[in-house]
PyMOL Python script that loads the backbone (N, CA, C, O; Angstrom):
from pymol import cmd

cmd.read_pdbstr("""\
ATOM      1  N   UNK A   1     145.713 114.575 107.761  1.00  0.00           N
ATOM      2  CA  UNK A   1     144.936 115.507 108.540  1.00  0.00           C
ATOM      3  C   UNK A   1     144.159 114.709 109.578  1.00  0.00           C
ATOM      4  O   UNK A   1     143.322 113.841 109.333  1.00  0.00           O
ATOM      5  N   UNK A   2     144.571 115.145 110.804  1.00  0.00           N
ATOM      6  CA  UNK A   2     143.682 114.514 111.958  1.00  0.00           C
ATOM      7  C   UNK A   2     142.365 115.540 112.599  1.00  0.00           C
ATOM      8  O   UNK A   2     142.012 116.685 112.319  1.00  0.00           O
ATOM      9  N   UNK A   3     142.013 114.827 113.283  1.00  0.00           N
ATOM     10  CA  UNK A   3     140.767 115.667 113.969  1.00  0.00           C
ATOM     11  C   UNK A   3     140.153 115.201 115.252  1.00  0.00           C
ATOM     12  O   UNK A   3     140.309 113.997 115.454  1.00  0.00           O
ATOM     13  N   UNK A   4     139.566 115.788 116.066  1.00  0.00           N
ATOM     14  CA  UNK A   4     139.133 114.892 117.178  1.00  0.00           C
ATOM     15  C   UNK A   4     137.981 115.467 117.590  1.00  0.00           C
ATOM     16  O   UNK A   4     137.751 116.655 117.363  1.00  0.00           O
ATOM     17  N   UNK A   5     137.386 114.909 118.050  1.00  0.00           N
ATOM     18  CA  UNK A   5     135.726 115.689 117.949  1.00  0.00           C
ATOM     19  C   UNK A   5     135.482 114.131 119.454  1.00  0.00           C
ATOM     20  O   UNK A   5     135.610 112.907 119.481  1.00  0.00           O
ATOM     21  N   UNK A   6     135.071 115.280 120.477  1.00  0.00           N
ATOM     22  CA  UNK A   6     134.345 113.950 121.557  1.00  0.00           C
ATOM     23  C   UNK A   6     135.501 112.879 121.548  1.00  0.00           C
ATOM     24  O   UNK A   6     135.103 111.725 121.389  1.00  0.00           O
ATOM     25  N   UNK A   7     136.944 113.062 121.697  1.00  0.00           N
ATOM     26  CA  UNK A   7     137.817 111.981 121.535  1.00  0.00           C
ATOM     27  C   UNK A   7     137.440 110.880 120.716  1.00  0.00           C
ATOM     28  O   UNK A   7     137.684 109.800 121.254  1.00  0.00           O
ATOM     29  N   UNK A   8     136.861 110.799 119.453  1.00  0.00           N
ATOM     30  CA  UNK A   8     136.712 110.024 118.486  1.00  0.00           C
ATOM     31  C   UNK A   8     138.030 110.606 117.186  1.00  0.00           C
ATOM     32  O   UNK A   8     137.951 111.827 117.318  1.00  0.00           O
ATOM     33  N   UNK A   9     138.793 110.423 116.409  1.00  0.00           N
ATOM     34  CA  UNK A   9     139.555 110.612 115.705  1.00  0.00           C
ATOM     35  C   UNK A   9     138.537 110.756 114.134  1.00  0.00           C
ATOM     36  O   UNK A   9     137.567 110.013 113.986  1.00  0.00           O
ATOM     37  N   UNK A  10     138.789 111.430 113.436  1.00  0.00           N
ATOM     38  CA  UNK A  10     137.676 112.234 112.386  1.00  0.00           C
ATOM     39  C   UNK A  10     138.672 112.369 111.573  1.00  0.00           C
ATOM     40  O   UNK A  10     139.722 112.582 112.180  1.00  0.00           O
ATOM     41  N   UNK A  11     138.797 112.323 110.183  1.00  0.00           N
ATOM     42  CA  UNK A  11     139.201 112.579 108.749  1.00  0.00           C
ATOM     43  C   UNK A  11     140.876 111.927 108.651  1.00  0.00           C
ATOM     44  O   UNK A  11     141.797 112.165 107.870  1.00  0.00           O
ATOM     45  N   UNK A  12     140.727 110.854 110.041  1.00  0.00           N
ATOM     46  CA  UNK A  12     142.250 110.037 109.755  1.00  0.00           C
ATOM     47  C   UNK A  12     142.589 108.909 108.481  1.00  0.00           C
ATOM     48  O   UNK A  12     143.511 108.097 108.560  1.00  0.00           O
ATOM     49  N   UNK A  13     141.962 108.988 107.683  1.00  0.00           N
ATOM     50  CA  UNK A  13     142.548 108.478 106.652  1.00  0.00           C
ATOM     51  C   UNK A  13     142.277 108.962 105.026  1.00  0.00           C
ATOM     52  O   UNK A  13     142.308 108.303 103.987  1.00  0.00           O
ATOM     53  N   UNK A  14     141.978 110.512 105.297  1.00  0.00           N
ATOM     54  CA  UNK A  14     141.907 111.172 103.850  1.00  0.00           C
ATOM     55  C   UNK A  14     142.668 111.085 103.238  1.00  0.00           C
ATOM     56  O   UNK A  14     143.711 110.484 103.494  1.00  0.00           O
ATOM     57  N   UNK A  15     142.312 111.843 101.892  1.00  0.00           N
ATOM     58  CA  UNK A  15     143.243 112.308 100.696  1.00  0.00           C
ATOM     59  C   UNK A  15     144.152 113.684 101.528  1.00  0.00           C
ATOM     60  O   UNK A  15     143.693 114.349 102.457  1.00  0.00           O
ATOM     61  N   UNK A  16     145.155 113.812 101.064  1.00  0.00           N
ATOM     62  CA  UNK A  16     145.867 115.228 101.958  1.00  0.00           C
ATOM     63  C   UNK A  16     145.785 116.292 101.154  1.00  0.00           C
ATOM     64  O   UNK A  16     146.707 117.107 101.159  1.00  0.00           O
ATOM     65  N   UNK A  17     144.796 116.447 100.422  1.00  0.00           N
ATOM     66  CA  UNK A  17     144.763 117.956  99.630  1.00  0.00           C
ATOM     67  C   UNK A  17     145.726 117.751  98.386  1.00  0.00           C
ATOM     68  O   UNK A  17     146.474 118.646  97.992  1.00  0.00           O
ATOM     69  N   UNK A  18     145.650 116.592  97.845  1.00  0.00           N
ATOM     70  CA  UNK A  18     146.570 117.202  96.565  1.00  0.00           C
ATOM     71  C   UNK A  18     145.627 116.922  95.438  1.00  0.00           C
ATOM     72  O   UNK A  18     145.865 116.688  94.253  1.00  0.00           O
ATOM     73  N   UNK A  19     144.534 117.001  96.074  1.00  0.00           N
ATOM     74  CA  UNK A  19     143.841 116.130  94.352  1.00  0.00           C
ATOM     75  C   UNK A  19     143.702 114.782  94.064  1.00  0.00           C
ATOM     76  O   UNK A  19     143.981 113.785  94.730  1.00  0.00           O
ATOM     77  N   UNK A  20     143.160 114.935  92.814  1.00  0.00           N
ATOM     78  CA  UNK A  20     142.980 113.181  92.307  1.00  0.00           C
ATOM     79  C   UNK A  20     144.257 112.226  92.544  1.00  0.00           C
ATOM     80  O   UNK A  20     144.196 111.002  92.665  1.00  0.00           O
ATOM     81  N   UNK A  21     145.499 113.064  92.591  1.00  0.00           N
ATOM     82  CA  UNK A  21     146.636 112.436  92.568  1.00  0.00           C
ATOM     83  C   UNK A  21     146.921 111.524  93.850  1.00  0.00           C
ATOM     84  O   UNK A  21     147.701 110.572  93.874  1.00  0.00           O
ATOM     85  N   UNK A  22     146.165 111.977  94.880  1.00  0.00           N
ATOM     86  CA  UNK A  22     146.094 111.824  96.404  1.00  0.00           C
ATOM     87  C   UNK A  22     144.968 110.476  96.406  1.00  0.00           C
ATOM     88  O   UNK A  22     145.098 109.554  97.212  1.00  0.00           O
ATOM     89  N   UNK A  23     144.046 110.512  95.553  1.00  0.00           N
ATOM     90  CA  UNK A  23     142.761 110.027  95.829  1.00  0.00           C
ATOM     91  C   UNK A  23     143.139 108.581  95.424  1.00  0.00           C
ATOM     92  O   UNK A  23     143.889 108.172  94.538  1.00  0.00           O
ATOM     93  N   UNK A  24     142.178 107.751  96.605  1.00  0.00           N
ATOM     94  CA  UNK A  24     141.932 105.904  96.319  1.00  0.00           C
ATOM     95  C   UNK A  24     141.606 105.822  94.682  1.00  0.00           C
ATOM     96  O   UNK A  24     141.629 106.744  93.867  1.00  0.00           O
ATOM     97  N   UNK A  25     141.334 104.585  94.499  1.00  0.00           N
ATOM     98  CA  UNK A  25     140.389 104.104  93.324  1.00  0.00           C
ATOM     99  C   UNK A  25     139.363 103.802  94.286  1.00  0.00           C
ATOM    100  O   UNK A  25     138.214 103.918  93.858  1.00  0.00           O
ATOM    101  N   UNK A  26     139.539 103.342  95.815  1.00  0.00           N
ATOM    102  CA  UNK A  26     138.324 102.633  96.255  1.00  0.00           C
ATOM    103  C   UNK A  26     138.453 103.261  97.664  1.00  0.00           C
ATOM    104  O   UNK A  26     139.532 103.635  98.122  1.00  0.00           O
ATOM    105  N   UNK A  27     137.097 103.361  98.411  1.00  0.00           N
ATOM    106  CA  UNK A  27     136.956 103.556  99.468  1.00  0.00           C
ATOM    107  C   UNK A  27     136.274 103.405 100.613  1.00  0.00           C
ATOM    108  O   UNK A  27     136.754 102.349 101.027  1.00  0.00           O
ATOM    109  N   UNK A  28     135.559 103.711 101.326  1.00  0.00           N
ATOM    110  CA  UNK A  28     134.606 103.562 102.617  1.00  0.00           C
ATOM    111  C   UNK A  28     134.141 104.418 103.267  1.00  0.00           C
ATOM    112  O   UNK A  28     135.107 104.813 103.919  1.00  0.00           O
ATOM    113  N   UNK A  29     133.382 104.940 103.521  1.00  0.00           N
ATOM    114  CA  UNK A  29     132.498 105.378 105.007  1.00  0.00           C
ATOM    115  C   UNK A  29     132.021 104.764 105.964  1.00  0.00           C
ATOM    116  O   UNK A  29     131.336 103.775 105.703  1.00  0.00           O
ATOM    117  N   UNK A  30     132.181 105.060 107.039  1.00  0.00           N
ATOM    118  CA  UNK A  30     131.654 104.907 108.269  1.00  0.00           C
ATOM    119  C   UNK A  30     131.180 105.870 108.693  1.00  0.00           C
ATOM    120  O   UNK A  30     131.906 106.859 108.791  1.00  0.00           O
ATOM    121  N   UNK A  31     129.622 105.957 109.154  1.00  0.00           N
ATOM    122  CA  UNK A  31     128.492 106.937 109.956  1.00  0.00           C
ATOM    123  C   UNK A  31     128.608 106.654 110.808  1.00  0.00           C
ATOM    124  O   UNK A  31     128.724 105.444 111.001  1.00  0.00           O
ATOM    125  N   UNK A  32     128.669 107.755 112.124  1.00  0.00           N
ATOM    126  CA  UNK A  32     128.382 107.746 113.643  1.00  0.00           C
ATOM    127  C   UNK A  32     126.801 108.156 113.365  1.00  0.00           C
ATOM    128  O   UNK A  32     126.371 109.286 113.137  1.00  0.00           O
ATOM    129  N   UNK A  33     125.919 106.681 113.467  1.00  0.00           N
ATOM    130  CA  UNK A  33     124.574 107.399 113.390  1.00  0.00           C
ATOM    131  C   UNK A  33     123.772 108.227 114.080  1.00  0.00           C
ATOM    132  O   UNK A  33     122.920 109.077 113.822  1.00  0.00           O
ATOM    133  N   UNK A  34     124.348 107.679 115.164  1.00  0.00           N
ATOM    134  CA  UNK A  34     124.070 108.718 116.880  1.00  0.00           C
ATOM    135  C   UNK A  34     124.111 110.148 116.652  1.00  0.00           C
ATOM    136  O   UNK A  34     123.363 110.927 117.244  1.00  0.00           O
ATOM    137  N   UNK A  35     125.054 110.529 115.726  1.00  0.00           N
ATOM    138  CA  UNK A  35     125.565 112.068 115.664  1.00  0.00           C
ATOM    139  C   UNK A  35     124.842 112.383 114.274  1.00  0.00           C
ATOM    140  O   UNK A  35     124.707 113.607 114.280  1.00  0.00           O
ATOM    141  N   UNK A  36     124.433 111.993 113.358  1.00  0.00           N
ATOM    142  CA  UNK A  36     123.599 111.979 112.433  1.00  0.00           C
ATOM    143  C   UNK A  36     122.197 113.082 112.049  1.00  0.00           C
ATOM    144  O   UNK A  36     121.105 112.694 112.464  1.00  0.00           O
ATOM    145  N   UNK A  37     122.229 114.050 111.488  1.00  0.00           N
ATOM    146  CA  UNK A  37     121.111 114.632 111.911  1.00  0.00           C
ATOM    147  C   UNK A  37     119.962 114.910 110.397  1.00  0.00           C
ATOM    148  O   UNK A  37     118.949 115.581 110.203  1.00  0.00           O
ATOM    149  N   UNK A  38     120.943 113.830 109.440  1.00  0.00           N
ATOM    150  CA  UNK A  38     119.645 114.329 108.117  1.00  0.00           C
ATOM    151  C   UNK A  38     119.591 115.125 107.359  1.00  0.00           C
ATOM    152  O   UNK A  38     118.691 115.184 106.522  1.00  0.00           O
ATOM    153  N   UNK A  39     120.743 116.124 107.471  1.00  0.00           N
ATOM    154  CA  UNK A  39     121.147 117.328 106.996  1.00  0.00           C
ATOM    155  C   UNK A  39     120.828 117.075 105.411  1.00  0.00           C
ATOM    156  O   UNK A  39     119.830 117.477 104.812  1.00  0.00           O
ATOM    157  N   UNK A  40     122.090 116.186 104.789  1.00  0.00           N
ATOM    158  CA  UNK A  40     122.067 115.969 103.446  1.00  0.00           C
ATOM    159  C   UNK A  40     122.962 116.254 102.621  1.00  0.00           C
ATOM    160  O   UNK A  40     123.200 115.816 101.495  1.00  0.00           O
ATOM    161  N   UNK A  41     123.711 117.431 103.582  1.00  0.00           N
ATOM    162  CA  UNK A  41     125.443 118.177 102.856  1.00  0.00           C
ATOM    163  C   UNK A  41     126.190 116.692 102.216  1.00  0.00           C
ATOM    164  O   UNK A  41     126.602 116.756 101.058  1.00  0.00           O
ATOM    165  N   UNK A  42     126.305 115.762 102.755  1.00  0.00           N
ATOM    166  CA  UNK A  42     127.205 114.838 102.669  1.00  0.00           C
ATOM    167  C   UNK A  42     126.935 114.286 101.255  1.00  0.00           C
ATOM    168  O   UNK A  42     127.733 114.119 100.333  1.00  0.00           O
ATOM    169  N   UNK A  43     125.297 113.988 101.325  1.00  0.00           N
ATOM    170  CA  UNK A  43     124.970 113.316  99.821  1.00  0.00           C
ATOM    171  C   UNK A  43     125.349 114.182  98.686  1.00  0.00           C
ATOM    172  O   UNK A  43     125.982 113.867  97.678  1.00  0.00           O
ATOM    173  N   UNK A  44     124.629 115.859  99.174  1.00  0.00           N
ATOM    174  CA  UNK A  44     125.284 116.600  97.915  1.00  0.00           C
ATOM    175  C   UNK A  44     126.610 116.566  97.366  1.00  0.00           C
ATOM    176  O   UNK A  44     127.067 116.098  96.323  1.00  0.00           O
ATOM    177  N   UNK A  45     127.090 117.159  98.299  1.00  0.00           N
ATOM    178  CA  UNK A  45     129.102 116.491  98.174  1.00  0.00           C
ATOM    179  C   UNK A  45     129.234 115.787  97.647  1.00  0.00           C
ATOM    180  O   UNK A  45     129.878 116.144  96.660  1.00  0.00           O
ATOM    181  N   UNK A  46     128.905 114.333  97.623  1.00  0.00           N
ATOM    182  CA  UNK A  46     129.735 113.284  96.929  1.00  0.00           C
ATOM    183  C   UNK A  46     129.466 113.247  95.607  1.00  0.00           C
ATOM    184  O   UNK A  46     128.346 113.047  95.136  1.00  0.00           O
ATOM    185  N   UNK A  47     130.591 113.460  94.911  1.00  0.00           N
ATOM    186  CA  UNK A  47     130.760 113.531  93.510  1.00  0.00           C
ATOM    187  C   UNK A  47     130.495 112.148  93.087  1.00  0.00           C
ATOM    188  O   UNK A  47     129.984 112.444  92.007  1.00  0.00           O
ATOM    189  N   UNK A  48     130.463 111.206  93.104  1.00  0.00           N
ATOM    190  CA  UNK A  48     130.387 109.770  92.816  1.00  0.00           C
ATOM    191  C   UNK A  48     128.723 109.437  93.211  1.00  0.00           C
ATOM    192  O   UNK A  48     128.266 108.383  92.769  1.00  0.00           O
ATOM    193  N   UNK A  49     128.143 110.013  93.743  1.00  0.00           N
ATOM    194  CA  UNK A  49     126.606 110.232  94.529  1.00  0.00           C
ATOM    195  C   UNK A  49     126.421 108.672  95.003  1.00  0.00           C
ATOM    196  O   UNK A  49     125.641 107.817  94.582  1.00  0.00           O
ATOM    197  N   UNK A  50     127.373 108.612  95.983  1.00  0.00           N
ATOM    198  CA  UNK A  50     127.049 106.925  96.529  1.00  0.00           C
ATOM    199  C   UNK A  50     126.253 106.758  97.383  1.00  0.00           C
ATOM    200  O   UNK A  50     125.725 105.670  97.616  1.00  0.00           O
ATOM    201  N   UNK A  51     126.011 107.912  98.051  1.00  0.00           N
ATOM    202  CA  UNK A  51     125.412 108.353  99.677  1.00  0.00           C
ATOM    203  C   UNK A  51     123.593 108.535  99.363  1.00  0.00           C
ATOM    204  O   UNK A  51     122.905 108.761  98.367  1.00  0.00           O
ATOM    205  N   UNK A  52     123.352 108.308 100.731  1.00  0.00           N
ATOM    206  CA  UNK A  52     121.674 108.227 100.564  1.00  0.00           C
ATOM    207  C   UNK A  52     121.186 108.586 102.243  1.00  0.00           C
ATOM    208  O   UNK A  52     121.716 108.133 103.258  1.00  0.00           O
ATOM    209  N   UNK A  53     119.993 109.556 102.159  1.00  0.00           N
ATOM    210  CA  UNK A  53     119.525 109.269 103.457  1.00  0.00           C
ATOM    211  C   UNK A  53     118.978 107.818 103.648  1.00  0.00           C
ATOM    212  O   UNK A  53     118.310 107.309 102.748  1.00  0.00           O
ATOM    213  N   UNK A  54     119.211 107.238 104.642  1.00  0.00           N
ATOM    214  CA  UNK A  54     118.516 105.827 104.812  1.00  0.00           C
ATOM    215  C   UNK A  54     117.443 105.468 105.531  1.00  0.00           C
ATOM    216  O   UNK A  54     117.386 106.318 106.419  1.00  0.00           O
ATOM    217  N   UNK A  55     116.440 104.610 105.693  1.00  0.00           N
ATOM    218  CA  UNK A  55     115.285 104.750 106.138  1.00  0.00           C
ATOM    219  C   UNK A  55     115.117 104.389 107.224  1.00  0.00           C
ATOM    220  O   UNK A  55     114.005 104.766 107.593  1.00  0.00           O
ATOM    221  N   UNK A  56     115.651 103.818 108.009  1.00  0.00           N
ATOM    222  CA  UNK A  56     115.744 103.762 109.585  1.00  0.00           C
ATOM    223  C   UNK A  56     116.259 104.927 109.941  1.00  0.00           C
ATOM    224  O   UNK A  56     116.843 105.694 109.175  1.00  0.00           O
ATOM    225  N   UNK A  57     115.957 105.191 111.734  1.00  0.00           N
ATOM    226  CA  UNK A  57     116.250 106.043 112.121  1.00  0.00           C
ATOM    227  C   UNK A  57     117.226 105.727 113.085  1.00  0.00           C
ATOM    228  O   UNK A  57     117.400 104.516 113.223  1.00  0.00           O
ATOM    229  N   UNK A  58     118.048 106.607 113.930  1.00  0.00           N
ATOM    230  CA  UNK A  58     118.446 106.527 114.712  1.00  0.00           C
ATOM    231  C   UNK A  58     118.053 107.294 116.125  1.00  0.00           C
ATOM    232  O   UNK A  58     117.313 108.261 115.950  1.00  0.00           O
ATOM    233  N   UNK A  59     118.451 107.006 117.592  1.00  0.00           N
ATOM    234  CA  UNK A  59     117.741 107.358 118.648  1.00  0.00           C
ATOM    235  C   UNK A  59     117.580 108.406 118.645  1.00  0.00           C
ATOM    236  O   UNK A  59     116.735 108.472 119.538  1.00  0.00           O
ATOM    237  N   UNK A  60     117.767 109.661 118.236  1.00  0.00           N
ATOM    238  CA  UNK A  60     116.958 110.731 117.935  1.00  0.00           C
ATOM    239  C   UNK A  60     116.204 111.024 117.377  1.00  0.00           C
ATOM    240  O   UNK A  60     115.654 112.124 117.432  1.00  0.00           O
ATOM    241  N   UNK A  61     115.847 109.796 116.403  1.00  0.00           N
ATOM    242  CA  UNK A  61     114.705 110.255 115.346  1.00  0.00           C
ATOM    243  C   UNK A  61     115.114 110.559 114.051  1.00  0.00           C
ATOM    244  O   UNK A  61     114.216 110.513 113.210  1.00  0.00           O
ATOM    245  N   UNK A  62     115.932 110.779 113.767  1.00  0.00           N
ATOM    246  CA  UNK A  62     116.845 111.299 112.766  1.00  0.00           C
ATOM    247  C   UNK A  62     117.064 109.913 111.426  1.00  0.00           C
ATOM    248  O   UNK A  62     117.089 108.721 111.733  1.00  0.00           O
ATOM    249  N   UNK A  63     117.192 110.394 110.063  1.00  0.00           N
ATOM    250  CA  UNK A  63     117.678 108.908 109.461  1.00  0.00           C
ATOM    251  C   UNK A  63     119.089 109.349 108.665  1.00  0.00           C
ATOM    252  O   UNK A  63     119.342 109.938 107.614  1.00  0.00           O
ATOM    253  N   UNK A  64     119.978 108.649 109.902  1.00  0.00           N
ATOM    254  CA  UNK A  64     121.628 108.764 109.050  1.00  0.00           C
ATOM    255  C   UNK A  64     121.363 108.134 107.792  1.00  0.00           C
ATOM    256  O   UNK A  64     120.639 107.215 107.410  1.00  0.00           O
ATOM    257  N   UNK A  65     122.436 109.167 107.110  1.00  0.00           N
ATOM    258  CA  UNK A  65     123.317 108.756 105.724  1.00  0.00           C
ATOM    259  C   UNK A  65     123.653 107.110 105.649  1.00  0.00           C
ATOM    260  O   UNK A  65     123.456 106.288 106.544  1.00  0.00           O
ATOM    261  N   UNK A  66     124.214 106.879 104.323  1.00  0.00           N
ATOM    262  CA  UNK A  66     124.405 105.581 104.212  1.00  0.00           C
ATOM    263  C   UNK A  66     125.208 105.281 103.314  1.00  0.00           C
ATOM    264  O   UNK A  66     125.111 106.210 102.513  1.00  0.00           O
ATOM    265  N   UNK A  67     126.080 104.438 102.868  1.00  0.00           N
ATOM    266  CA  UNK A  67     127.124 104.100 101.856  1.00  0.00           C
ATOM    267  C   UNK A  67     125.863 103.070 100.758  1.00  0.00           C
ATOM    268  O   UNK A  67     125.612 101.891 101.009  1.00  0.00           O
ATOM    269  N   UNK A  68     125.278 103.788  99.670  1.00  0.00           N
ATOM    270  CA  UNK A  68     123.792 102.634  99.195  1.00  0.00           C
ATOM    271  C   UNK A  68     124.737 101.963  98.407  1.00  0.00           C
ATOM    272  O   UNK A  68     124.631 100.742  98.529  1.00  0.00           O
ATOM    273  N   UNK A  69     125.897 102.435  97.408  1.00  0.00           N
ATOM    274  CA  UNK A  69     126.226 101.376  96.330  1.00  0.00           C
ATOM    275  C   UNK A  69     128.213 101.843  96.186  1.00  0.00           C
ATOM    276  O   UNK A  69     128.938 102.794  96.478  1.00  0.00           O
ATOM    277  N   UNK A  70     128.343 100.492  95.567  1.00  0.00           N
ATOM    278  CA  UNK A  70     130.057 100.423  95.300  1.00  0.00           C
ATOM    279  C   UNK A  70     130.352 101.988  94.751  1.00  0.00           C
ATOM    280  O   UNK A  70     129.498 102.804  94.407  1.00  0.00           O
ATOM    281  N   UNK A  71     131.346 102.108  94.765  1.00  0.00           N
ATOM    282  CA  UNK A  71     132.267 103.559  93.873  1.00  0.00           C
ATOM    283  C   UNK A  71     132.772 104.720  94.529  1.00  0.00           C
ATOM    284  O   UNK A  71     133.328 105.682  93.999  1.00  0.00           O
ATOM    285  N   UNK A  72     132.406 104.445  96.314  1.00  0.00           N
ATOM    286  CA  UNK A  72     133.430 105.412  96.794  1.00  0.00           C
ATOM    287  C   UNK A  72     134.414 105.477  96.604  1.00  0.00           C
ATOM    288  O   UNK A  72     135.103 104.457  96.575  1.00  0.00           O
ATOM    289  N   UNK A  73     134.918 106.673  96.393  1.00  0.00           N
ATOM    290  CA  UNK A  73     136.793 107.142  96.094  1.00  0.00           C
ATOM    291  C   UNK A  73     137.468 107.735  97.318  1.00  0.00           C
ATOM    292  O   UNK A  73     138.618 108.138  97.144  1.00  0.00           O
ATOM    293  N   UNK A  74     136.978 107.845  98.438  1.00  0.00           N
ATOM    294  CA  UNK A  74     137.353 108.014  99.263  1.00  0.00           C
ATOM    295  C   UNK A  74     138.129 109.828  99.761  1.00  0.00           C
ATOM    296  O   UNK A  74     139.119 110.110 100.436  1.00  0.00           O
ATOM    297  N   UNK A  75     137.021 110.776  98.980  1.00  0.00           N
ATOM    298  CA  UNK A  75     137.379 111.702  98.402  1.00  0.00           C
ATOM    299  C   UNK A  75     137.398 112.769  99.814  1.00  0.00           C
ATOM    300  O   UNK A  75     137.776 113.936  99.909  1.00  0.00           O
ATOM    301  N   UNK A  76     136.872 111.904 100.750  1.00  0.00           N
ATOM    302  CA  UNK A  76     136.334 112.878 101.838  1.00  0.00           C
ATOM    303  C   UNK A  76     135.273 114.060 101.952  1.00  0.00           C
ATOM    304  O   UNK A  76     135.045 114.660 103.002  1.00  0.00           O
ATOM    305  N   UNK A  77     134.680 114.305 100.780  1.00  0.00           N
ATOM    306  CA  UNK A  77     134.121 115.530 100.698  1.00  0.00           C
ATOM    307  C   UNK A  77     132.812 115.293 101.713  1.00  0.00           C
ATOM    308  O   UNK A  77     132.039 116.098 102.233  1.00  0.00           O
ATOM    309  N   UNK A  78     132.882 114.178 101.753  1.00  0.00           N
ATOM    310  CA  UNK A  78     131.042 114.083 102.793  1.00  0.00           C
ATOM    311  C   UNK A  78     131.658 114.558 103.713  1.00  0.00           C
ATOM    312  O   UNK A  78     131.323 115.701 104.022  1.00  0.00           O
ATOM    313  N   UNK A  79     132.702 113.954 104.460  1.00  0.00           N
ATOM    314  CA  UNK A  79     133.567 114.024 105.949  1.00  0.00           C
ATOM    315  C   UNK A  79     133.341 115.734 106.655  1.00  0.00           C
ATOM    316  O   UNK A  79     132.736 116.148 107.643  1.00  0.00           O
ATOM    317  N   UNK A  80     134.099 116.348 105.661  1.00  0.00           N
ATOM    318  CA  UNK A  80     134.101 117.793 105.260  1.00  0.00           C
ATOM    319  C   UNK A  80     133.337 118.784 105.328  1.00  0.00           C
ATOM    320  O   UNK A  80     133.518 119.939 105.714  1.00  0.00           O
ATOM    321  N   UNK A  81     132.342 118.172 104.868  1.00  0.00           N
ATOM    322  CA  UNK A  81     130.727 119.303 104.380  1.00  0.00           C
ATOM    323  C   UNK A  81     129.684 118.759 105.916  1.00  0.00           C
ATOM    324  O   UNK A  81     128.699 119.408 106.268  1.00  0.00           O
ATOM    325  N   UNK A  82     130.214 117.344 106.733  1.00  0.00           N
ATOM    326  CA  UNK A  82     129.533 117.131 107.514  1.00  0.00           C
ATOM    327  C   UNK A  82     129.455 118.369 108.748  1.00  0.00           C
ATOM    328  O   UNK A  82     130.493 118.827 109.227  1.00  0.00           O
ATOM    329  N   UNK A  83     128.466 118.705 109.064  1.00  0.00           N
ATOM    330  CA  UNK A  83     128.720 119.736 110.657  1.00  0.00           C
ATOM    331  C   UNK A  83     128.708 119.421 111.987  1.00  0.00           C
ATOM    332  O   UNK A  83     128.746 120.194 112.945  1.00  0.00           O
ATOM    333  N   UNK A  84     128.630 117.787 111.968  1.00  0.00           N
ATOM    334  CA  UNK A  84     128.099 117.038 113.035  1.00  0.00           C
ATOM    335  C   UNK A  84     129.023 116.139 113.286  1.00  0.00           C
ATOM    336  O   UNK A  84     128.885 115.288 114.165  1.00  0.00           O
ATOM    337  N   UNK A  85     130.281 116.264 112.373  1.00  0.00           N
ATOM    338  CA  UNK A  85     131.556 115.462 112.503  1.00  0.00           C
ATOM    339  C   UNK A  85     131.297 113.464 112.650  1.00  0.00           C
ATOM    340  O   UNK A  85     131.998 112.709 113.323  1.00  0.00           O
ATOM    341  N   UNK A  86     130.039 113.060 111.747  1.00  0.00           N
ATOM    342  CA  UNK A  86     129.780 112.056 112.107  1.00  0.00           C
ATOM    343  C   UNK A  86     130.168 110.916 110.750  1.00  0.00           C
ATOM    344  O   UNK A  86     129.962 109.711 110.894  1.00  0.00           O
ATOM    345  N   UNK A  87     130.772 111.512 109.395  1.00  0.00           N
ATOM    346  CA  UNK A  87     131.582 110.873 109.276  1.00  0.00           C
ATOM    347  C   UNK A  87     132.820 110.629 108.985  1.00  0.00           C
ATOM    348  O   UNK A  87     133.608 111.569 108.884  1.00  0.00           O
ATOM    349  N   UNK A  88     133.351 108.912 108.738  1.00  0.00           N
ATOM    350  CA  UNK A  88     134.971 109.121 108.867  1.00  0.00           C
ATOM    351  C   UNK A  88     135.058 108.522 107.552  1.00  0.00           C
ATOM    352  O   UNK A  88     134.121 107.811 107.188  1.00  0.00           O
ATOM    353  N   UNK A  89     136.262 108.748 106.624  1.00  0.00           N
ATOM    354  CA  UNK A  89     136.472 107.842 105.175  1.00  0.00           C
ATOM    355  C   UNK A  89     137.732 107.262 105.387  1.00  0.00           C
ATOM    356  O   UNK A  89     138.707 107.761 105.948  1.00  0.00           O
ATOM    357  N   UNK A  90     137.593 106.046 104.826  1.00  0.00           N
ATOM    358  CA  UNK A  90     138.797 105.559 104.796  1.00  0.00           C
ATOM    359  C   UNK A  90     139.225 105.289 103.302  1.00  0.00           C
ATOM    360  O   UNK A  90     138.332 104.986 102.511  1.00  0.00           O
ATOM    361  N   UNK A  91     140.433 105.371 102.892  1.00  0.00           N
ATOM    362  CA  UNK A  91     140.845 104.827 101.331  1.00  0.00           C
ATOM    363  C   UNK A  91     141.158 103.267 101.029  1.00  0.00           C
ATOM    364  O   UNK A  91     142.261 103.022 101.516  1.00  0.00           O
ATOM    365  N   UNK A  92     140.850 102.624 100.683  1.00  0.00           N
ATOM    366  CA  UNK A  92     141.402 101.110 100.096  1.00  0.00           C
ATOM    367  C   UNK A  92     142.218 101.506  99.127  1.00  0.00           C
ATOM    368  O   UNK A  92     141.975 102.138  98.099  1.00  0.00           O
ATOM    369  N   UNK A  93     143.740 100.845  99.776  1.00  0.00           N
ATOM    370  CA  UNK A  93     144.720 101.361  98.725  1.00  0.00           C
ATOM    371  C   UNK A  93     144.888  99.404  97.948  1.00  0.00           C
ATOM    372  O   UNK A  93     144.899  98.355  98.592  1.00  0.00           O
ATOM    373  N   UNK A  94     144.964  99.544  96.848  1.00  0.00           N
ATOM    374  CA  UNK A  94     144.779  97.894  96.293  1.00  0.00           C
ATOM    375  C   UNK A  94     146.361  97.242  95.887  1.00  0.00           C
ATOM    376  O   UNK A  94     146.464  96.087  95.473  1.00  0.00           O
TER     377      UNK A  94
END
""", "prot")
cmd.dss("prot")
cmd.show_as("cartoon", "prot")
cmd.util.cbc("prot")
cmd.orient("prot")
């Protein structure tokens, strides 16, 4: 599943909807902090609860999300629940 938001490419390296069967053991986020607004959908989402608002801000004032500790699965659900399309997951396939 691709996406494009502001010609940036968005949810190019998810799970494709099949489930755990689909899913990494390991994974990543990357925040566009710029686009970031504090919301919080993302932290709720993540089933693994890796995510954190973080304490810097970014130039709006705002304090993006953050990857705080190991155990993303790369499940996409932050990606998803985001409304601001600011982040992307990638899977580590091992």
């Amino acid at each position: 599943m691709v996406q494009t938001v502001d010609g940036r490419i968005i949810f190019s390296n998810l799970f494709c909807g099949r489930g755990a069967q689909a899913m990494a053991k390991k994974g990543r986020i990357e925040v566009f902090e710029q686009f970031c607004k504090s919301c919080g959908l993302c932290v709720a989402a993540c089933p693994v609860k890796v995510l954190r608002i973080s304490e810097k801000t970014n130039a709006k004032g705002y304090r993006p999300v953050e990857q705080f500790k190991e155990g993303c699965v790369g499940c996409g659900m932050c990606a998803m629940t985001c409304p601001d399309a600011a982040i992307e997951v990638f899977k580590i396939e091992e």
